[in-house]
C-alpha positions in Angstrom: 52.4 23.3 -54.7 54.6 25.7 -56.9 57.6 24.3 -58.7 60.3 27.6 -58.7 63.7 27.2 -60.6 65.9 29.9 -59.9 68.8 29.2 -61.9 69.5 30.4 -65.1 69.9 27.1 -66.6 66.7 25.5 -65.3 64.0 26.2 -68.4 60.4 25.3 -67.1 58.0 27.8 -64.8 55.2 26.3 -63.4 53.3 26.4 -60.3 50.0 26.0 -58.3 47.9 23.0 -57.6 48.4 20.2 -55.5 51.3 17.5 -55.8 51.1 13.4 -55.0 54.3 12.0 -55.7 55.4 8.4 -54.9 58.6 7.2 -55.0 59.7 3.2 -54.4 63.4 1.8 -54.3 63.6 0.0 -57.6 66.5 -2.1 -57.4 70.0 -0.5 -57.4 71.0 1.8 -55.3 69.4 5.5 -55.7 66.8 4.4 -58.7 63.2 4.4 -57.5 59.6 3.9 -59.6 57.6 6.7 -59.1 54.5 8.6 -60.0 53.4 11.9 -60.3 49.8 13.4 -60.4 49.3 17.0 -59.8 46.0 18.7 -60.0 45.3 22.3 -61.0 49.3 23.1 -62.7 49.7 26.6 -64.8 53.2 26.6 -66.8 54.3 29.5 -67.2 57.8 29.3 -69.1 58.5 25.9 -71.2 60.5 26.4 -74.1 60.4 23.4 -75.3 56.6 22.9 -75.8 56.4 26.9 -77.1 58.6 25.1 -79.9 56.1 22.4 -80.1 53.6 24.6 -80.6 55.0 26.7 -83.2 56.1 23.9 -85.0 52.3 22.8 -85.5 51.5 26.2 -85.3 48.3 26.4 -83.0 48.6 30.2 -82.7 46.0 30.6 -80.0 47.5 28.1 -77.7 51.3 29.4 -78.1 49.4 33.2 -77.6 47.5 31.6 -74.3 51.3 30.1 -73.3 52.8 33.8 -73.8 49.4 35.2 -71.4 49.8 33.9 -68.1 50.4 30.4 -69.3 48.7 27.0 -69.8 46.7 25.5 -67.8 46.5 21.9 -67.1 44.1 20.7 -64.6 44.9 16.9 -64.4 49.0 16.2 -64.7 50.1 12.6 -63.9 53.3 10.7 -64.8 55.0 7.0 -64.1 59.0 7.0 -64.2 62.0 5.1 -63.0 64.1 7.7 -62.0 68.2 6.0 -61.5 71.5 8.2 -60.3 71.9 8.8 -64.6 68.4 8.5 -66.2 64.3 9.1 -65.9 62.8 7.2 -67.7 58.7 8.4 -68.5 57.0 5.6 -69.5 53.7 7.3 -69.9 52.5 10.7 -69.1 49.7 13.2 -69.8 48.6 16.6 -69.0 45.0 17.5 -69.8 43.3 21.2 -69.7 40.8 22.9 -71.7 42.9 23.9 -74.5 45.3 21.3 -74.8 46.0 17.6 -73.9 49.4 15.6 -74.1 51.4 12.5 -73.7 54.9 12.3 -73.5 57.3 9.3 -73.0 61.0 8.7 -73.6 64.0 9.2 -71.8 66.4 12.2 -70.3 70.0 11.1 -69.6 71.0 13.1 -66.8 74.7 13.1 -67.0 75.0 14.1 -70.5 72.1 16.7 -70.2 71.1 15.1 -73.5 67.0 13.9 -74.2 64.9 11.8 -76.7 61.2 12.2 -75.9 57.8 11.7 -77.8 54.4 12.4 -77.5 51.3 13.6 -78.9 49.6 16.7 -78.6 45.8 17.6 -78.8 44.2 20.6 -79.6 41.0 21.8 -78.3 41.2 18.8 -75.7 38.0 19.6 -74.2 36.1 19.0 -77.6 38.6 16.7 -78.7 38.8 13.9 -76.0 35.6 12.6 -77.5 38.0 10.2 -78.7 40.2 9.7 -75.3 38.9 6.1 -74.9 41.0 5.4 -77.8 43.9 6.6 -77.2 46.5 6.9 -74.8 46.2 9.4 -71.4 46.0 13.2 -72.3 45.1 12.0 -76.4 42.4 13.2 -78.1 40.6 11.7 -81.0 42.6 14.3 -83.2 46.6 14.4 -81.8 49.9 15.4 -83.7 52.9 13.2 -82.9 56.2 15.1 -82.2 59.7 14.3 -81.0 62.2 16.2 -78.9 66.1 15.0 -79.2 69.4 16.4 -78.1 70.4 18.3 -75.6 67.9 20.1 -72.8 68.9 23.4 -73.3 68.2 23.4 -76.9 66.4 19.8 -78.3 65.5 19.4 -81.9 61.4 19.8 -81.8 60.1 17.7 -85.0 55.7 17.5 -85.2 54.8 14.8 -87.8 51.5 17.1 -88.8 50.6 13.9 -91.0 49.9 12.2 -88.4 46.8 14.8 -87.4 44.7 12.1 -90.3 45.4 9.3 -88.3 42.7 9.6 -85.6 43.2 7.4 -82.0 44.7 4.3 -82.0 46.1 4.7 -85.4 48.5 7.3 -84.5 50.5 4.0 -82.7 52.1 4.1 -86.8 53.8 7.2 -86.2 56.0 6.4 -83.2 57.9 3.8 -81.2 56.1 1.9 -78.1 57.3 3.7 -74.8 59.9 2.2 -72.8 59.3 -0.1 -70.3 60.1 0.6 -66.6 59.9 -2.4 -64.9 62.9 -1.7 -62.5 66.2 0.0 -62.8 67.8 -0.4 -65.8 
Protein backbone atom coordinates (compact mmCIF):
# COMPACT_ATOMS: atom_id res chain seq x y z
CA UNK A 1 0.00 0.00 0.00
CA UNK A 2 1.59 3.53 -0.58
CA UNK A 3 -0.49 6.63 -0.06
CA UNK A 4 1.20 9.34 -2.93
CA UNK A 5 -0.15 13.01 -3.05
CA UNK A 6 1.01 14.75 -5.90
CA UNK A 7 -0.32 17.98 -5.51
CA UNK A 8 1.12 20.84 -3.99
CA UNK A 9 -1.54 21.38 -1.57
CA UNK A 10 -1.80 17.87 -0.27
CA UNK A 11 0.81 17.90 3.07
CA UNK A 12 1.25 14.19 4.25
CA UNK A 13 3.86 11.50 2.60
CA UNK A 14 3.50 8.14 3.67
CA UNK A 15 3.64 4.85 2.27
CA UNK A 16 4.23 0.98 2.62
CA UNK A 17 2.43 -1.62 4.56
CA UNK A 18 -0.73 -3.18 4.00
CA UNK A 19 -4.25 -1.31 4.04
CA UNK A 20 -7.92 -2.80 5.36
CA UNK A 21 -10.36 -0.28 4.99
CA UNK A 22 -14.13 -0.64 5.50
CA UNK A 23 -16.54 1.58 4.60
CA UNK A 24 -20.69 1.21 5.48
CA UNK A 25 -23.52 3.65 4.19
CA UNK A 26 -24.38 5.48 7.39
CA UNK A 27 -27.49 7.11 6.72
CA UNK A 28 -27.70 10.06 4.26
CA UNK A 29 -26.59 9.99 1.17
CA UNK A 30 -22.64 9.80 0.53
CA UNK A 31 -21.66 9.47 4.57
CA UNK A 32 -20.37 6.03 5.45
CA UNK A 33 -18.73 4.54 8.97
CA UNK A 34 -15.51 3.24 8.29
CA UNK A 35 -12.38 1.86 9.65
CA UNK A 36 -8.90 1.92 8.85
CA UNK A 37 -5.99 -0.37 10.06
CA UNK A 38 -2.79 -0.42 8.22
CA UNK A 39 0.15 -2.43 9.18
CA UNK A 40 3.79 -1.59 8.62
CA UNK A 41 3.15 2.68 7.56
CA UNK A 42 6.50 4.99 7.30
CA UNK A 43 5.40 8.82 7.01
CA UNK A 44 7.63 10.54 5.45
CA UNK A 45 6.36 14.30 5.22
CA UNK A 46 3.56 15.42 7.98
CA UNK A 47 3.88 18.93 8.89
CA UNK A 48 1.59 18.93 11.21
CA UNK A 49 2.99 16.32 13.69
CA UNK A 50 6.79 17.80 12.91
CA UNK A 51 4.97 20.84 14.79
CA UNK A 52 3.80 18.55 17.29
CA UNK A 53 6.92 17.37 17.94
CA UNK A 54 8.76 20.53 18.17
CA UNK A 55 6.33 21.95 20.27
CA UNK A 56 7.11 19.20 23.02
CA UNK A 57 10.40 19.16 21.72
CA UNK A 58 11.39 15.35 21.53
CA UNK A 59 14.51 16.19 19.39
CA UNK A 60 15.27 12.58 18.48
CA UNK A 61 11.91 11.77 17.20
CA UNK A 62 11.47 15.06 14.99
CA UNK A 63 15.45 14.18 13.83
CA UNK A 64 14.10 10.27 13.09
CA UNK A 65 10.89 12.27 11.11
CA UNK A 66 13.57 14.47 9.07
CA UNK A 67 15.66 10.70 8.33
CA UNK A 68 13.55 8.60 6.27
CA UNK A 69 10.56 9.13 8.48
CA UNK A 70 8.52 7.44 11.29
CA UNK A 71 7.61 4.38 11.47
CA UNK A 72 4.40 3.06 12.71
CA UNK A 73 3.81 -0.59 12.62
CA UNK A 74 0.10 -0.85 13.75
CA UNK A 75 -2.23 2.32 12.31
CA UNK A 76 -6.01 1.90 12.87
CA UNK A 77 -8.79 4.46 12.84
CA UNK A 78 -12.96 4.56 13.20
CA UNK A 79 -14.68 7.57 11.26
CA UNK A 80 -17.95 8.72 9.81
CA UNK A 81 -16.85 10.16 6.75
CA UNK A 82 -20.22 12.65 5.17
CA UNK A 83 -20.09 14.81 1.69
CA UNK A 84 -18.69 17.90 4.37
CA UNK A 85 -17.06 16.22 7.39
CA UNK A 86 -14.74 13.13 8.93
CA UNK A 87 -15.34 12.70 11.85
CA UNK A 88 -12.30 10.34 13.96
CA UNK A 89 -13.70 9.11 16.81
CA UNK A 90 -10.68 7.24 17.89
CA UNK A 91 -7.39 6.53 16.35
CA UNK A 92 -3.86 5.45 17.14
CA UNK A 93 -0.63 4.77 15.52
CA UNK A 94 1.96 2.81 17.47
CA UNK A 95 5.89 2.20 16.54
CA UNK A 96 8.94 1.88 18.44
CA UNK A 97 9.50 5.40 19.03
CA UNK A 98 6.33 6.93 19.26
CA UNK A 99 2.52 6.15 19.99
CA UNK A 100 -0.56 8.34 19.31
CA UNK A 101 -4.20 8.98 19.51
CA UNK A 102 -6.04 11.39 17.73
CA UNK A 103 -9.78 12.33 17.45
CA UNK A 104 -11.80 15.36 16.47
CA UNK A 105 -13.10 16.60 13.32
CA UNK A 106 -11.95 18.04 9.78
CA UNK A 107 -14.64 20.09 7.95
CA UNK A 108 -14.09 19.49 4.42
CA UNK A 109 -15.63 22.41 2.78
CA UNK A 110 -14.03 25.00 4.72
CA UNK A 111 -10.54 23.17 4.79
CA UNK A 112 -10.65 24.19 8.45
CA UNK A 113 -9.77 21.30 11.50
CA UNK A 114 -10.06 20.89 15.36
CA UNK A 115 -8.30 17.67 16.44
CA UNK A 116 -6.80 16.23 19.71
CA UNK A 117 -4.73 13.57 20.88
CA UNK A 118 -1.95 12.37 22.86
CA UNK A 119 1.32 11.55 22.07
CA UNK A 120 3.84 8.97 23.68
CA UNK A 121 7.38 8.94 23.67
CA UNK A 122 9.47 6.00 23.76
CA UNK A 123 6.18 3.89 23.07
CA UNK A 124 7.94 0.66 23.18
CA UNK A 125 9.02 1.31 26.90
CA UNK A 126 6.18 3.35 27.55
CA UNK A 127 3.01 1.27 26.72
CA UNK A 128 3.72 -0.49 30.01
CA UNK A 129 0.86 1.63 30.85
CA UNK A 130 -1.35 1.05 27.48
CA UNK A 131 -3.95 -0.93 29.52
CA UNK A 132 -4.84 2.25 30.93
CA UNK A 133 -5.23 4.41 28.51
CA UNK A 134 -6.68 4.86 25.25
CA UNK A 135 -5.25 2.99 21.75
CA UNK A 136 -1.65 4.17 20.80
CA UNK A 137 -1.27 5.87 24.79
CA UNK A 138 1.45 5.14 26.89
CA UNK A 139 1.56 5.30 30.61
CA UNK A 140 3.51 8.75 30.00
CA UNK A 141 1.48 10.89 26.95
CA UNK A 142 1.39 14.73 26.30
CA UNK A 143 -2.03 16.08 25.20
CA UNK A 144 -2.09 18.49 22.19
CA UNK A 145 -4.50 20.15 19.96
CA UNK A 146 -4.53 21.12 16.33
CA UNK A 147 -7.20 23.97 15.14
CA UNK A 148 -7.74 26.09 12.07
CA UNK A 149 -7.12 25.68 8.84
CA UNK A 150 -5.18 22.37 7.19
CA UNK A 151 -2.64 24.13 5.56
CA UNK A 152 -1.41 25.82 8.56
CA UNK A 153 -3.41 24.62 12.06
CA UNK A 154 -2.49 26.09 15.44
CA UNK A 155 -0.36 23.06 17.17
CA UNK A 156 -0.81 23.68 21.20
CA UNK A 157 1.02 20.45 23.55
CA UNK A 158 -0.28 20.85 27.14
CA UNK A 159 3.38 19.45 28.46
CA UNK A 160 1.52 19.52 31.98
CA UNK A 161 -0.22 17.06 31.24
CA UNK A 162 3.09 14.57 30.86
CA UNK A 163 2.41 14.30 35.25
CA UNK A 164 -0.79 13.02 34.66
CA UNK A 165 -0.04 9.31 33.92
CA UNK A 166 -3.02 7.02 32.04
CA UNK A 167 -6.37 7.53 32.66
CA UNK A 168 -5.81 10.75 34.39
CA UNK A 169 -4.79 12.49 31.25
CA UNK A 170 -9.02 12.27 30.47
CA UNK A 171 -8.63 16.01 32.73
CA UNK A 172 -6.80 17.57 29.95
CA UNK A 173 -9.22 17.16 27.09
CA UNK A 174 -12.81 16.81 25.80
CA UNK A 175 -14.40 13.10 25.30
CA UNK A 176 -14.16 12.33 21.48
CA UNK A 177 -17.07 12.72 19.36
CA UNK A 178 -19.43 10.19 18.92
CA UNK A 179 -20.07 8.61 15.44
CA UNK A 180 -22.99 6.78 15.69
CA UNK A 181 -24.31 7.66 12.08
CA UNK A 182 -24.20 10.77 9.88
CA UNK A 183 -24.54 13.65 11.52
Amino acid sequence: MALLRKSADDRIKAGGGALDLRLDPAGAAGSYRGDLAIDGLTVTDAPAAASILSAISLVGIAEQAGEGGLHFGRVEAEFLLTPERLVVSQSSATGPSLGLSLDGALDLKRKTMDMQGVISPFYFVNRVGAGMTRRGEGLVGITFTMKGPFAQPRVRANPLSMLAPGVFRELFRRPPPQIGGAE
